[in-house]
FIVOZA-670874 format. One record per residue (C-alpha): residue number from 1; chain; z, y, x. Coordinates in nm, 3 decimals. Example, Ala and Ser with C-alpha at 12.3 -4.5 7.8 and 13.67 -1.06 7.14 Angstrom:
     n   chain         z         y         x
     1       A     0.780    -0.450     1.230
     2       A     0.714    -0.106     1.367
END
This chain:
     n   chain         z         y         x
     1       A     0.295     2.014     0.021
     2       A    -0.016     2.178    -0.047
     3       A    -0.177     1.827    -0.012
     4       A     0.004     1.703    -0.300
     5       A    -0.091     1.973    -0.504
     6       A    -0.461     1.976    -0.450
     7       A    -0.465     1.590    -0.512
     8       A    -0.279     1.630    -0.829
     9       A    -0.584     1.896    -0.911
    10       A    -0.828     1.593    -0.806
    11       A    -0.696     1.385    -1.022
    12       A    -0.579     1.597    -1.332
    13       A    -0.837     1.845    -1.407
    14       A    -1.139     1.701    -1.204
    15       A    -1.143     1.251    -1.211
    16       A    -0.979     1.275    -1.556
    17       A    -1.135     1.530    -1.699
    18       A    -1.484     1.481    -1.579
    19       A    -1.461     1.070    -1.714
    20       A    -1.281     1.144    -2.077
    21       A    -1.399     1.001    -2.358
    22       A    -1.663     0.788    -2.162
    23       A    -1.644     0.409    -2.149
    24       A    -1.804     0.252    -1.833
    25       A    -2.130     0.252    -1.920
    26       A    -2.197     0.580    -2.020
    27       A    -1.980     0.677    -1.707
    28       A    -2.201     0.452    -1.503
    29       A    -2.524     0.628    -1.682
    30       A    -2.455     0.955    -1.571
    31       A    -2.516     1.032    -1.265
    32       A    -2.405     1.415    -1.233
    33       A    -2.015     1.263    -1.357
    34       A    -2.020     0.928    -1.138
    35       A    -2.131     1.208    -0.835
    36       A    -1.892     1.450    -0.898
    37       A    -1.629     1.208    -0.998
    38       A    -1.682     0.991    -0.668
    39       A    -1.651     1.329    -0.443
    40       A    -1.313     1.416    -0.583
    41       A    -1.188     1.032    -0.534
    42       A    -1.288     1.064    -0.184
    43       A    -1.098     1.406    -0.194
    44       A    -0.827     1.286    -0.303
    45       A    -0.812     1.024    -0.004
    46       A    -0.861     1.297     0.196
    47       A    -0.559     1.513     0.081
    48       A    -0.315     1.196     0.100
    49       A    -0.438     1.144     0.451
    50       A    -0.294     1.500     0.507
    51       A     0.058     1.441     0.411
    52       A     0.296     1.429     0.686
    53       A     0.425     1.118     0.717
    54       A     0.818     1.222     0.641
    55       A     0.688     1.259     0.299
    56       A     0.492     1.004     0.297
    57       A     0.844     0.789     0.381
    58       A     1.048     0.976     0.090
    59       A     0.765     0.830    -0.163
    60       A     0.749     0.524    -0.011
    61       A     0.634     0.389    -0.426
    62       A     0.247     0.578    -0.322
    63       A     0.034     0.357    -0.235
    64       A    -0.065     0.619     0.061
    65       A    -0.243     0.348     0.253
    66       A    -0.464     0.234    -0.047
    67       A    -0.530     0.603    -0.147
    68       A    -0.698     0.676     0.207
    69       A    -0.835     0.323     0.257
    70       A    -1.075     0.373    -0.104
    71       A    -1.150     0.715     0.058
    72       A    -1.244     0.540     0.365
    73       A    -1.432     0.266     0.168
    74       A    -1.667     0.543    -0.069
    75       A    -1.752     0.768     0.200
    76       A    -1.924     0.487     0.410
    77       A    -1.998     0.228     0.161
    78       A    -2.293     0.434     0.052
    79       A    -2.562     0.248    -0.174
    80       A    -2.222    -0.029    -0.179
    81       A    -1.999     0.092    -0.420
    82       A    -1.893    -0.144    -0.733
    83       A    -1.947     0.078    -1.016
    84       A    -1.677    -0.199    -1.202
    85       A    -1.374    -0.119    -0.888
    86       A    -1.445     0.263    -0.937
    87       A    -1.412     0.228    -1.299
    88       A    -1.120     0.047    -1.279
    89       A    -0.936     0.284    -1.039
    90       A    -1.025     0.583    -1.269
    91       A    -0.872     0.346    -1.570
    92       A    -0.590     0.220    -1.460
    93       A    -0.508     0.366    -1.075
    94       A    -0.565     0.719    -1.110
    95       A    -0.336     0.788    -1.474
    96       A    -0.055     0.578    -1.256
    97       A    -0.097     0.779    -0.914
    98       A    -0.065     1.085    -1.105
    99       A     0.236     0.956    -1.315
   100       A     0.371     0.948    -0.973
   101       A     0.223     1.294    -0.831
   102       A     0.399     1.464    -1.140
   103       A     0.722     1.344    -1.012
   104       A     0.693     1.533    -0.626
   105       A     0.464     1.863    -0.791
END
């Protein structure tokens, strides 16, 4: 379970944190928080890869496929990424994924 717990950390105190109080443009405008932000997104992808698939079946509500899929999709999209679809999934995706983490940490 140590997977779950490092990508509530990922999302809590790192994605959340880093992005609070910025609206997309100023997000967008700095580069050292869209970086560091990006990294833990793809970490997070990472971790959720990592959970056995028994616990993957007891949440069955985590969108585990999606999680590692975006991972997938940053680490190889490169100079491709839609700074509006990373926004959105710091918005509105990550505050529900860990609405859902909270439940199993």
């Amino acid at each position: 379970m140590a997977f779950l717990y490092s990508g509530y950390d990922f999302l809590s105190t790192k994605c959340l944190a880093y992005t609070k109080g910025m609206d997309r443009q100023a997000f967008v405008s700095n580069n050292m928080v869209y970086d560091a932000t990006l990294r833990n997104l793809e970490l997070i992808g990472e971790a959720a890869a990592r959970v056995p698939d028994t616990v993957r079946q007891q949440y069955p509500d985590i969108p585990w496929r999606m999680i590692i899929a975006t991972r997938n999709r940053l680490i190889h999209a490169y100079l491709g990424i839609d700074d509006d679809t990373i926004w959105s999934i710091i918005h509105d995706d990550v505050p529900e994924l860990l609405k859902q983490l909270e439940k199993i940490v």
